[in-house]
C-alpha positions in Angstrom: 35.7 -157.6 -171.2 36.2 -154.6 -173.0 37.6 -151.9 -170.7 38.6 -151.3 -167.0 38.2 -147.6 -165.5 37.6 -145.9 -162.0 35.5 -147.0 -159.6 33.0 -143.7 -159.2 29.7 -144.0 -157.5 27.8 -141.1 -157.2 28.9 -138.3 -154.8 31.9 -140.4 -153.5 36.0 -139.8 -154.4 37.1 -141.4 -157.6 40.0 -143.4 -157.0 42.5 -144.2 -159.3 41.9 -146.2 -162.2 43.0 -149.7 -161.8 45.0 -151.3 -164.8 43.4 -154.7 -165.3 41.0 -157.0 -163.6 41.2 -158.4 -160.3 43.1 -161.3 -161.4 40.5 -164.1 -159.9 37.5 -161.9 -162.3 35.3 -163.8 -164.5 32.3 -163.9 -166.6 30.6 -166.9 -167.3 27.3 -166.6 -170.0 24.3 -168.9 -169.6 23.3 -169.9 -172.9 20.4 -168.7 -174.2 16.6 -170.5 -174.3 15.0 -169.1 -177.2 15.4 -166.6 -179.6 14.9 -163.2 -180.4 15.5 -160.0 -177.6 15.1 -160.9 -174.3 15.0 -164.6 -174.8 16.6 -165.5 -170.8 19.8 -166.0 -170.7 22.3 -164.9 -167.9 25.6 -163.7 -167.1 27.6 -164.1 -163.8 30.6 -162.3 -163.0 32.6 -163.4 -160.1 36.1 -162.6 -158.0 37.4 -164.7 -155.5 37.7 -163.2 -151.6 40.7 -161.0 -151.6 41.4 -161.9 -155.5 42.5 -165.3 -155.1 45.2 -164.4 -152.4 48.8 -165.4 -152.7 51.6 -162.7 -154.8 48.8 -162.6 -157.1 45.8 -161.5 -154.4 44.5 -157.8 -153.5 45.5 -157.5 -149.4 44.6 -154.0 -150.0 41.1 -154.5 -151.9 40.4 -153.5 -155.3 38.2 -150.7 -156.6 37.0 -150.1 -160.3 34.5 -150.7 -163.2 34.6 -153.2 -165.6 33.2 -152.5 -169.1 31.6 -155.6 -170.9 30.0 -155.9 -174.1 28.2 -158.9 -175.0 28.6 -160.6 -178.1 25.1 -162.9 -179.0 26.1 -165.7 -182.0 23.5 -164.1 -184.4 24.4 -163.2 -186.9 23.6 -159.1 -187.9 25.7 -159.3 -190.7 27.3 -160.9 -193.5 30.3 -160.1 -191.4 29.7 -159.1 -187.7 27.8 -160.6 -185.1 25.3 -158.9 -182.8 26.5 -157.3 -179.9 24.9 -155.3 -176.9 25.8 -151.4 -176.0 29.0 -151.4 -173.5 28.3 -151.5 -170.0 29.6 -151.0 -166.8 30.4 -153.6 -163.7 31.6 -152.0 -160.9 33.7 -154.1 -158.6 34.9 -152.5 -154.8 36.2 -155.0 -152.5 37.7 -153.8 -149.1 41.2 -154.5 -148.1 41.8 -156.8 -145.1 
C-alpha cells in the first residue's frame, strides 16, 4: 500500500480524506503461473464488515481510496525490482 486519499467518484461530494486504512484492510497476491506480462496472477483486497468492530471498528463507515503499487520479484535492475504504475482502490462502506 502506497497511499490513502479521498474517496471521489464522479459527480458525487468528496469527503474528507481518511488517514490510514480501515484497520481490518488487506491485500493478499496470488502467486504468479508463468512468466512474462500478463502471466495470471491475482490480487484480493479485503475489509471485514464494519472494520473488524470493537474500539478499533468503523460504526460510522469508512470512505476513501487506497493507492497500491505492485512489486513483481523480477528483477529490472541490478538494483530495483519491477513494479506496476500506482493505482487506485476505492473502499466506501456505509455506517450502521
Amino acid at each position: 500500500m502506497l497511499s490513502v486519499g479521498p474517496y471521489c467518484p464522479p459527480n458525487y461530494y468528496c469527503g474528507a480524506a481518511p488517514t490510514t486504512p480501515p484497520t481490518t484492510f488487506s491485500a493478499v497476491a496470488t502467486p504468479v503461473k508463468g512468466s512474462g506480462a500478463q502471466s495470471g496472477g491475482t490480487v484480493t483486497f479485503a475489509v471485514q464488515a464494519d472494520c473488524g468492530g470493537g474500539n478499533n471498528g468503523c460504526p460510522s463507515g469508512y470512505s476513501g481510496a487506497i493507492g497500491v503499487v505492485l512489486v513483481d520479484q523480477a528483477v529490472c535492475s541490478p538494483t530495483t525490482n519491477c513494479t506496476s504504475a500506482t493505482f487506485m482502490v476505492d473502499v466506501y462502506m456505509a455506517g450502521g
